[in-house]
C-alpha positions in Angstrom: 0.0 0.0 0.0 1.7 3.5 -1.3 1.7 5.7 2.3 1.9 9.4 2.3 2.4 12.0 5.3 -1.0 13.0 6.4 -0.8 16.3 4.8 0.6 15.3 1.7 -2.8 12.9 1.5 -5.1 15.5 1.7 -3.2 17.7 -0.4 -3.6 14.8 -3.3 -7.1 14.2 -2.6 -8.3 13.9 -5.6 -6.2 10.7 -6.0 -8.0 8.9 -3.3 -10.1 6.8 -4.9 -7.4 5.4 -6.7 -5.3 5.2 -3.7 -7.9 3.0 -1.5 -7.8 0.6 -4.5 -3.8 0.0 -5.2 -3.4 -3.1 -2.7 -6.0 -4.7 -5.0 -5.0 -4.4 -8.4 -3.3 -1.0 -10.1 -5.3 1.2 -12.0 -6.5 0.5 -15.5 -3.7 3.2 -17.2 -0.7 1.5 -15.8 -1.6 -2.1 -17.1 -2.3 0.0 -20.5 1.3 1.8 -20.5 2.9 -1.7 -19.5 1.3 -2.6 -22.6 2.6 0.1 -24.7 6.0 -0.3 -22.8 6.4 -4.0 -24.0 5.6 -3.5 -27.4 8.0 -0.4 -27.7 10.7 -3.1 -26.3 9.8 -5.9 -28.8 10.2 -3.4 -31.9 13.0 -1.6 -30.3 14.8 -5.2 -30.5 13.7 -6.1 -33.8 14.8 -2.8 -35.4 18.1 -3.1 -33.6 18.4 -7.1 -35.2 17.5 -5.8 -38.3 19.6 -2.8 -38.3 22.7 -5.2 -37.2 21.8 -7.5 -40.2 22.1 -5.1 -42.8 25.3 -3.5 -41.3 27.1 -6.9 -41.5 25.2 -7.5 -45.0 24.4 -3.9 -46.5 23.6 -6.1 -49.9 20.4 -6.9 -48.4 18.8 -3.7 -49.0 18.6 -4.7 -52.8 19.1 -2.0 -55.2 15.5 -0.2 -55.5 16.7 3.0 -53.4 17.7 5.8 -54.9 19.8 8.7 -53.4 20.2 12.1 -54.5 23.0 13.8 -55.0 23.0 16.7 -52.2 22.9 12.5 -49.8 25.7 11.8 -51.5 27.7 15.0 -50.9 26.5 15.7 -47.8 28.0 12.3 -46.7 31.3 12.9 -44.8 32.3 9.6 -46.0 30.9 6.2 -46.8 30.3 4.8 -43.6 28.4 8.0 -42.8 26.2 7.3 -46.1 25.9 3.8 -45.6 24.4 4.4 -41.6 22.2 7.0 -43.1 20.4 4.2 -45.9 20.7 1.4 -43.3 18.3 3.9 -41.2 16.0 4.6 -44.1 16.0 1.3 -44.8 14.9 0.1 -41.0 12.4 3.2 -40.8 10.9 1.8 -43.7 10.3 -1.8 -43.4 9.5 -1.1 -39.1 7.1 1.2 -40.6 4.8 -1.8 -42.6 2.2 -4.3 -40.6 4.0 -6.3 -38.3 2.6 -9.6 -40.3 4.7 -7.7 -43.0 7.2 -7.2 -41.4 7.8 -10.7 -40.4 7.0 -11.6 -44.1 9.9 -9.6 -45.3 12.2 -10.7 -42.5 11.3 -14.5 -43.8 11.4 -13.2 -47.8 14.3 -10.7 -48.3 16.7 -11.2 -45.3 16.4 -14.7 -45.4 15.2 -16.1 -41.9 13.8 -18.9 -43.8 13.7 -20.5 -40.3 11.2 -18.0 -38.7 7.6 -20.1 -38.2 4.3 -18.2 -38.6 2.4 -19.8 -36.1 2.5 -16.5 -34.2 2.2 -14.1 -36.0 -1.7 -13.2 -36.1 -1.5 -12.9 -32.4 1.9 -10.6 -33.0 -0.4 -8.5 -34.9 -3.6 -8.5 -32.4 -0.9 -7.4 -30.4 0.4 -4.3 -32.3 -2.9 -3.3 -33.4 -3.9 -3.5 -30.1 -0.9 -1.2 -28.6 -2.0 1.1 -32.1 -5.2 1.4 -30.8 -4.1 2.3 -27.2 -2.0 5.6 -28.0 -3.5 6.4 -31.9 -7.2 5.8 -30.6 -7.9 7.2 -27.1 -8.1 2.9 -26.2 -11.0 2.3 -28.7 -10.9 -0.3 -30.9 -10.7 0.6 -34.5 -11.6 -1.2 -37.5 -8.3 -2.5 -38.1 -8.2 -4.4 -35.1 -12.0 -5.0 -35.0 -10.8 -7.3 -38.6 -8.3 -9.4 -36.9 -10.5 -9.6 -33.7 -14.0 -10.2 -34.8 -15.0 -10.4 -31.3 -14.4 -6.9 -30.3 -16.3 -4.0 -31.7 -15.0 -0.9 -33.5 -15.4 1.8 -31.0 -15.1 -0.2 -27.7 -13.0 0.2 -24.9 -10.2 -1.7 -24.9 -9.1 -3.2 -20.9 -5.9 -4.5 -20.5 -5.6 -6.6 -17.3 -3.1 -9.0 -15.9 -4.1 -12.0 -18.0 -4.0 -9.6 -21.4 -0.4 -7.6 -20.6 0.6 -11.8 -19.3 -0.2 -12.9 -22.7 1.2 -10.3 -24.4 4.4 -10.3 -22.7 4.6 -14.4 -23.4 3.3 -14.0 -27.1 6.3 -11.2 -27.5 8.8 -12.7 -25.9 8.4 -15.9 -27.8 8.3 -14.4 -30.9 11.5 -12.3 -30.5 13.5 -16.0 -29.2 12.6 -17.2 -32.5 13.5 -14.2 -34.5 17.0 -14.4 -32.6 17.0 -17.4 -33.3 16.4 -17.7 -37.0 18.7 -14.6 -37.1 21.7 -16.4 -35.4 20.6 -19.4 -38.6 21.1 -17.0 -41.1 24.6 -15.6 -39.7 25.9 -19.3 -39.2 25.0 -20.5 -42.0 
């Protein structure tokens, strides 16, 4: 139980309510920025792996790009200009569908070892986060697609047993993508 000097208490009345409740369970807001928190973690560590694959294998990012010349000037030298594509790169295939992203991962960096099997909960997952800070916690029809059972426009409630699931879905996930990314480097 939080304890606070008795003037300090009554200074912060209006958090009370909240207060009399914490022994029980935490209030509905930190459960939702846990949620937030682990997916920010999980993409934070596949934008790292995928930024650490193309430094080692820059050939990866295929030769659609273009650059323009004040890129190319502006570069203080080629390491400079590499770091700078690697990042466009990175911002744009972390910017797709997860599901998309875990396609490309599996298609043009080669983690031919990466199952599916989690991916449409992956995705329930991100929409879910999207939802959270784009949506004032509504569901939107995006995730109302992938989770039939939820209708566009309701609140969305994330307890123990939803940021637990998450947090095992995630984690999961991110051993195989290490995973399939130590295959790739090995083999």
């Amino acid at each position: 139980m939080l304890e606070l000097p008795e003037d300090e208490f009554w200074f912060f009345e209006g958090f009370r309510p909240a207060l009399s409740s914490l022994s029980v369970e935490p209030p509905a807001f930190l459960h939702e920025m846990a949620f937030v928190n682990l997916y920010a973690a999980f993409d934070g560590f596949v934008s790292d792996l995928l930024r650490a694959r193309l430094q080692r294998h820059p050939q990866m990012m295929g030769g659609e790009r273009q650059l323009r010349y004040e890129e190319i000037f502006g570069a203080p030298n080629k390491e400079a200009l590499l770091e700078r594509m690697i990042e466009r790169e990175v911002r744009d295939v972390m910017y797709q569908a997860l599901t998309d992203v875990l396609a490309t991962f599996r298609g043009r960096f080669g983690m031919t070892k990466l199952g599916s099997s989690r991916d449409a909960e992956a995705q329930r997952i991100a929409l879910t986060r999207n939802c959270l800070l784009h949506n004032a916690g509504l569901v939107d029809s995006r995730l109302a697609r992938v989770a039939p059972e939820r209708p566009v426009g309701e609140r969305i409630v994330i307890g123990h047993t939803e940021m637990s699931d998450a947090c095992n879905v995630l984690r999961k996930l991110a051993y195989e993508i290490d995973r399939a990314d130590q295959g790739f480097a090995a083999g």
